[in-house]
Residue, then its C-alpha position, 0 to 999 in steps of 0.5 A: x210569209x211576206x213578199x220581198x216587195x212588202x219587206x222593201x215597201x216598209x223602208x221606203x214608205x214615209x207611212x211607218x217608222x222604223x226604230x231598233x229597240x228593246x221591247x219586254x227586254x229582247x233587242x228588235x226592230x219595230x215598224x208602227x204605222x204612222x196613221x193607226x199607231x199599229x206596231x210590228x215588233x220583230x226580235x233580233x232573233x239571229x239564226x240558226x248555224x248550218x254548220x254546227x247547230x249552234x244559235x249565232x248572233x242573238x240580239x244582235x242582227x233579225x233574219x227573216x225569211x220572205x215567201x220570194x225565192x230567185x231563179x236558183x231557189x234561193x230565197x230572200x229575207x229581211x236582215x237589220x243589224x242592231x250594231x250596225x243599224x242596217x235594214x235590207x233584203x238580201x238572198x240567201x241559201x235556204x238551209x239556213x235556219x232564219x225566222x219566219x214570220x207569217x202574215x194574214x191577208 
């Protein structure tokens, strides 16, 4: 899984562009390398409630887990808000049920 440092490398580089759209019909957010054209798509897949199960916040916000975790164990993830437009890391209890996205090396 991505590091924090590389989900945070992303916002800060005049390298890629970031842009909240809709892509086959799901709402996301994707991430093109300037240079290559390459592109990144990842759906607003929401999360998965640890209180009752339920799928929360579909097309409306991407939770995506890093491989970095704090000194308590918490671990950080990638959130964008399609409402709001807001792309950042933050720390969250594990048991929530948030996307992973694997990368290659």
């Amino acid at each position: 899984m991505p590091t924090v440092n590389e989900f945070q490398s992303l916002f800060g580089s005049d390298k890629v562009n970031l842009e909240l759209t809709t892509v086959n019909g799901r709402v996301g957010l994707r991430i093109t390398d300037k240079a290559s054209n390459n592109s990144l798509f990842l759906p607003a897949a929401g999360y998965r409630s640890n209180r009752d199960g339920k799928h929360e916040e579909l097309n409306k916000m991407g939770w995506y887990w890093s491989g970095t975790s704090d000194y308590e164990g918490n671990a950080y993830c990638l959130r964008f808000g399609i409402y709001d437009g807001n792309i950042s890391t933050i720390i969250r209890r594990r048991e929530l049920g948030y996307t992973i996205r694997c990368v290659a090396e």
